[in-house]
C-alpha positions in Angstrom: -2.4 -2.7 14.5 -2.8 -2.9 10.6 -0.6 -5.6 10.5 -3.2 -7.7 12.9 -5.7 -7.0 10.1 -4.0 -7.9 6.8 -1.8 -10.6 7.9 -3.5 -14.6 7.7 -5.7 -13.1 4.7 -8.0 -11.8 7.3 -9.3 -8.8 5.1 -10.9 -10.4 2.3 -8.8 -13.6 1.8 -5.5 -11.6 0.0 -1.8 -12.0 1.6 -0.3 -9.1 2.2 3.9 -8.6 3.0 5.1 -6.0 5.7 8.1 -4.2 5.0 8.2 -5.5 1.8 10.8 -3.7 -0.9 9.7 -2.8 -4.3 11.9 -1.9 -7.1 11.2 0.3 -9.4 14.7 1.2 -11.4 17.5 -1.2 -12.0 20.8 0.5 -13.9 23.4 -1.4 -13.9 25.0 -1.4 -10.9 22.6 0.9 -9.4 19.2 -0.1 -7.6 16.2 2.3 -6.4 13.7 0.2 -4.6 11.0 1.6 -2.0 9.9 0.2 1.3 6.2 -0.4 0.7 4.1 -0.9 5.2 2.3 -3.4 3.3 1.9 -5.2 -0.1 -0.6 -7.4 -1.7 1.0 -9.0 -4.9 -2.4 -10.4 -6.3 -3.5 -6.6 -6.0 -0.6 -5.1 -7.2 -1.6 -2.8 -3.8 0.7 -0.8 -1.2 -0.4 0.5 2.0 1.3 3.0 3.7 0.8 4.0 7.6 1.2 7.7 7.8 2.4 9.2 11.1 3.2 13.2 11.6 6.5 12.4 9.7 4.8 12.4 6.6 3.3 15.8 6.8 7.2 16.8 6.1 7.7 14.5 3.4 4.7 14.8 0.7 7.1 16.1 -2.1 8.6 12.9 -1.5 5.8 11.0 -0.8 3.7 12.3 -4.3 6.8 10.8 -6.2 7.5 7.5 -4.5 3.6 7.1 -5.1 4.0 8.3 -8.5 6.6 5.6 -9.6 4.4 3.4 -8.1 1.5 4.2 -9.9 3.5 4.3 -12.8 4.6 0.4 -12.7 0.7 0.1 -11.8 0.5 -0.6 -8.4 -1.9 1.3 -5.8 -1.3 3.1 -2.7 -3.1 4.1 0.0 -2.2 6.1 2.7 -3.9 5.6 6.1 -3.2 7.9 8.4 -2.6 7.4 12.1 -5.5 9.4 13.5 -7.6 6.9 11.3 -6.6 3.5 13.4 -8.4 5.7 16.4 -11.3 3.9 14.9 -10.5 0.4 14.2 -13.6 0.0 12.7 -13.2 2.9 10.3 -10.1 1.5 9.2 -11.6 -2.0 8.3 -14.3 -0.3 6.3 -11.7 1.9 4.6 -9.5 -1.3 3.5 -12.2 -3.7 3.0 -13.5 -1.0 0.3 -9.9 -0.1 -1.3 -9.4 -4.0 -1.7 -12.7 -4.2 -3.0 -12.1 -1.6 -5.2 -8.9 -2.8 -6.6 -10.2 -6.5 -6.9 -12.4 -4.0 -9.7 -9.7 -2.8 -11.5 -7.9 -5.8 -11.6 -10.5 -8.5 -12.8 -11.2 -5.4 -15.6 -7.7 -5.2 -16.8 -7.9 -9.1 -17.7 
């Protein structure tokens, strides 16, 4: 259902990937990379669909969002209950893109 949403630019005009890797640690041989739902490379912007899964994983969660944050990209979780309200969820991504657009253009 997000997918329908982000992909064509159809919230606010930005391309977004699904299932797009990021890396965040390259040693040598060894590569760590994360799995980001969705990612907007203009917005340097991740975001994550949460199902119940998640509620187990927060430890791991906090840091993958950490290293993330840390390279300076965003994330934002949605969580499932939220697409119950499809409407909700535009409003919620159409202000975290607007939001980021923000921070961007003020880093420049």
């Amino acid at each position: 259902m997000v997918w329908q949403l982000l992909r064509k630019k159809r919230i606010s005009g930005y391309k977004f990937l699904r299932q797009h890797p990021l890396f965040y640690k390259i040693d040598g041989e060894r590569i760590e990379f994360f799995i980001a739902d969705f990612y907007c490379a203009g917005l340097k912007l991740v975001i994550e669909v949460d199902g119940p899964v998640h509620k187990k994983r927060r430890i791991y969660d906090s840091d993958r969002d950490s290293k993330l944050n840390n390279k300076g990209i965003m994330v934002v979780r949605i969580l499932n209950e939220e697409l119950a309200d499809i409407n909700h969820a535009i409003s919620k991504l159409t202000q975290v893109i607007s939001q980021r657009e923000t921070e961007i253009s003020d880093l420049q």
